[in-house]
KOLLO-589535 format. One line per 5 residues: number of its first residue (from 1); their letters; for each residue x, y, z of C-alpha. Coordinates in steps of 0.25 Angstrom, whole numbers, plus 5000, padded with zeros to 4 digits. Example, Ala and Ser with C-alpha at 12.3 -4.5 7.8 and 13.67 -1.06 7.14 Angstrom:
KOLLO-589535
1 = AS = 5049/4982/5031  5055/4996/5029 .
//
This chain:
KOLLO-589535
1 = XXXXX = 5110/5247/5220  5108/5251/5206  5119/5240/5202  5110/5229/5209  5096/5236/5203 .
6 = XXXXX = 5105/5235/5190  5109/5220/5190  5095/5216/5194  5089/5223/5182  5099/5216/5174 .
11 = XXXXX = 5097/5202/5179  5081/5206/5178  5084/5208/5163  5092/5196/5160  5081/5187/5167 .
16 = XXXXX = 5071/5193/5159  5080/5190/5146  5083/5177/5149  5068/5174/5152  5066/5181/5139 .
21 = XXXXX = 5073/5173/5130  5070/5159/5138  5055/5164/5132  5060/5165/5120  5066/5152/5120 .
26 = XXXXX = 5053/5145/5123  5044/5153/5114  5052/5147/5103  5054/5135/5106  5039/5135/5108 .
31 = XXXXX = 5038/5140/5094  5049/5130/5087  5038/5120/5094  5027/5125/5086  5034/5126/5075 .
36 = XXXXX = 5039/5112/5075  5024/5107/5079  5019/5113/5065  5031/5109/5057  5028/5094/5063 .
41 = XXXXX = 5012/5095/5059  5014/5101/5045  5025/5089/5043  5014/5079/5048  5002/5085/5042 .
46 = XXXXX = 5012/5086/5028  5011/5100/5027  5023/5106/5018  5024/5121/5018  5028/5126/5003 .
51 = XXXXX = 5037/5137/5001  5031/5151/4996  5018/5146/5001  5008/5150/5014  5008/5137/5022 .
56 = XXXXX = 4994/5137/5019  4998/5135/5004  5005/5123/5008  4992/5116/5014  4990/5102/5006 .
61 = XXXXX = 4981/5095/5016  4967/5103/5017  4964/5094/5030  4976/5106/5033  4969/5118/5028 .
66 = XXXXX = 4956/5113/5033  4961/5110/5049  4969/5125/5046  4956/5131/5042  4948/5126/5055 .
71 = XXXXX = 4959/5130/5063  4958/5145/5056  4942/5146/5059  4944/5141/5074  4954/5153/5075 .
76 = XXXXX = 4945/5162/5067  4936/5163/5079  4950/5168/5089  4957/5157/5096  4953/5143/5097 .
81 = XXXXX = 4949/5136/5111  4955/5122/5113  4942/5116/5111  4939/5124/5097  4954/5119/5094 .
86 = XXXXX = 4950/5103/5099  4937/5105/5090  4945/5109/5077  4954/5097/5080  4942/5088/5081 .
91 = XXXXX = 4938/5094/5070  4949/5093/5061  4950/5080/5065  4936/5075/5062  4932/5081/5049 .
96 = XXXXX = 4948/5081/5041  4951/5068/5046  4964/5072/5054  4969/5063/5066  4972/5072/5078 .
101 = XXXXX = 4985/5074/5076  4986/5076/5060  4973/5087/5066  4984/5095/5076  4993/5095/5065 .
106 = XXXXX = 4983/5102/5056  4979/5113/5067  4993/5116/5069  4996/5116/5055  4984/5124/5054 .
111 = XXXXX = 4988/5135/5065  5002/5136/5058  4994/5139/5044  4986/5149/5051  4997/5157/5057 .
116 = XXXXX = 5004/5157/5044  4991/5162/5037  4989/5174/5048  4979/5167/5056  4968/5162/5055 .
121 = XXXXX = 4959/5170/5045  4968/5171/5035  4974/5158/5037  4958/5152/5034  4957/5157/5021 .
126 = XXXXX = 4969/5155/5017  4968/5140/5020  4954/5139/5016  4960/5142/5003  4970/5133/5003 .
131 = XXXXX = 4959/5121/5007  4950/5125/4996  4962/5124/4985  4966/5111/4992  4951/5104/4993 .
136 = XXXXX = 4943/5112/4987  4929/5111/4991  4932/5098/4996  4938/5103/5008  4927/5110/5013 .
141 = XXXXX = 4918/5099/5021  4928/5097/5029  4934/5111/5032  4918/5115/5036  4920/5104/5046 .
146 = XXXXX = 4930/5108/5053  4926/5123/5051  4912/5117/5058  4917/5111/5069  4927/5124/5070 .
151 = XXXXX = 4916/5132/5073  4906/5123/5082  4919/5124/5091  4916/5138/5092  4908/5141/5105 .
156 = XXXXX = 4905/5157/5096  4900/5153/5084  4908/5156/5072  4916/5171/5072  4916/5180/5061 .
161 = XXXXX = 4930/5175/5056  4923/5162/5056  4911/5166/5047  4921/5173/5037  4929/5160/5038 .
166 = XXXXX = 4917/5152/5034  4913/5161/5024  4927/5160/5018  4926/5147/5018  4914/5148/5008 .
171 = XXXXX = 4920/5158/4999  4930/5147/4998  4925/5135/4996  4915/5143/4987  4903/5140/4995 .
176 = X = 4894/5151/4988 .
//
């Protein structure tokens, strides 16, 4: 009897190893697919990443930084519903002139910025700070635009991470 409770504890063990690594097979094919989906929008949207820099140093297109930023100021306000996600697209779309896909490239390439920033709040100021040495003062009409619609998708109001963005945002652009 303790032979057979022994072999069934063994077989119990391999099947839960085997199940284990099949996991772990997928989840990284899962992540190699993620991967490859933002190698192929920063090689369409003709982002290059330089070496020794942040990726957000890298940023040359400030429909980019600007697409990145609204992104960051959805997630301020904790995770995004699918229709505050479909508004910034529409968004992004309307007021930087991007088509739909060139749009999804961005937010991709946005959510990749943001995660190598630390999230979102430090990923906002330091990609408000790259727009500003991009545009200057030209690129805030549009960035308020999309910012705008950002936060009529809200059904809260603005957060308090969203006030401290926006006044950021004024700091930066030296508004006062």
């Amino acid at each position: 009897m303790p032979f057979i409770l022994g072999l069934l504890g063994l077989l119990a063990a391999a099947y839960f190893w085997v199940n284990r690594a099949k996991n772990a097979a997928h989840m990284t094919n899962e992540l190699a697919g993620v991967a490859s989906d933002v190698m192929a929008a920063a090689r369409r949207f003709g982002f290059s990443r330089k070496l020794n820099l942040h990726p957000v140093e890298s940023i040359d297109d400030p429909k980019l930084a600007a697409t990145a930023l609204g992104l960051a100021f959805l997630e301020l306000d904790g995770l995004p519903t699918a229709e505050q996600h479909a508004s910034l697209t529409r968004s992004v779309q309307s007021h930087l002139d991007l088509g739909h896909d060139k749009a999804q490239e961005a937010l991709i390439l946005g959510r990749w910025l943001l995660s190598e920033s630390g999230g979102a709040a430090p990923g906002f100021t330091r990609i408000l700070r790259r727009l500003f040495k991009l545009q200057g003062r030209d690129a805030l009409t549009p960035l308020m635009a999309v910012l705008n619609d950002t936060a009529q998708s809200g059904h809260t109001g603005l957060s308090v991470k969203q006030k401290e963005a926006l006044e950021e945002v004024t700091q930066t652009f030296r508004l006062r």
